[in-house]
N, C-alpha and C positions, 0 to 999 in steps of 0.2 A: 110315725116312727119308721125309720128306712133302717133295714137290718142286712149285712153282708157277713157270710161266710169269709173268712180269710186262711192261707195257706203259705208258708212260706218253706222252699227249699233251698238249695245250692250243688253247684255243681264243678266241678274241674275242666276247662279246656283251652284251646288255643285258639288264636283267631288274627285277625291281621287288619288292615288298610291301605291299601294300593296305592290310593290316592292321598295321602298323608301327604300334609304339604312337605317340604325338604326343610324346614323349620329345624336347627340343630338339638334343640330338646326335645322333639317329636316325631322326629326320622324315624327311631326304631319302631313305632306304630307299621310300618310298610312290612314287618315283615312278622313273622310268627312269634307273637308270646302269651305268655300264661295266666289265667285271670282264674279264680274264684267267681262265677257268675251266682251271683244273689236273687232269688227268685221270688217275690210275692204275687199273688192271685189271690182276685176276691167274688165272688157272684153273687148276686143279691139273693135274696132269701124273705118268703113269708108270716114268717110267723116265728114265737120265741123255742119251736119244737125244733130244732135242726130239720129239714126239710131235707138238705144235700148233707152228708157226713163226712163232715172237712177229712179224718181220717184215709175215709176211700180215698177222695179227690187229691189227696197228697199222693197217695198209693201209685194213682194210675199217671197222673203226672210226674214223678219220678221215673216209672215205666216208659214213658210215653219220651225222656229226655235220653234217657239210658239206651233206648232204642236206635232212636233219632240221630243220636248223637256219639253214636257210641264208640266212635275212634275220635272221641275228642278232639276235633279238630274241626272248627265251624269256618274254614275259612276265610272267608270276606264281612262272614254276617257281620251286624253292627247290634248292638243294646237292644236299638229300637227295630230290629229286624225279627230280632229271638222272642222278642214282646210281643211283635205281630203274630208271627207262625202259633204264639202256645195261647194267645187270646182267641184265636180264629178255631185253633185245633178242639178247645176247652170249653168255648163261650161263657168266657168269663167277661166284666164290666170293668174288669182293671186288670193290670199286669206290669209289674214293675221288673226290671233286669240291673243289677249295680256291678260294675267290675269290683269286684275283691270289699264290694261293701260299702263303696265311698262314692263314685261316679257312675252314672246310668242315666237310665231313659225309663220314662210309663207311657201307657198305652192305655188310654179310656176307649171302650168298645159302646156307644149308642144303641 
């Protein structure tokens, strides 16, 4: 049996696409808007004692976003940019990012 801690948060910010194609439904991607970023993270785990205390690891990855990120304003990043940065940061084995809940990117970490 393969056991995985899970954690999900969200958060408030802006973020953009430069290169958005000129597509008249998708122009305004090029320039600053507002997303609900949707956050889960999962790290495997051995045994059925909680080993990591999903708790903390909500704790400090809330920290860790609040920090980061804290004039709300990411940018250029993309989905699959903010999935990288908090898989890497976290060493977590997944990490999903959803705009507003609905469209997104995951990130499986080997």
């Amino acid at each position: 049996m393969i056991r995985y801690i899970v954690i999900r948060t969200q958060f408030e910010a802006l973020h953009k696409w430069p290169d958005s194609p000129e597509d008249l439904y998708i122009a305004f991607l090029r320039y600053p808007h507002r997303h609900i970023f949707h956050v889960t993270m999962k790290w495997k785990v051995g045994g059925d004692n909680r080993e990591i205390e999903f708790i903390t690891m909500k704790n400090k990855v809330e920290a860790y976003i609040q920090a980061k990120w804290h004039t709300k304003d990411l940018g250029s990043m993309s989905c699959e940019q903010i999935a990288g940065v908090l898989a890497r940061e976290f060493d977590s084995v997944f990490v999903s990012v959803f705009e507003d809940n609905e469209n997104g990117a995951e990130v499986y970490n080997d």
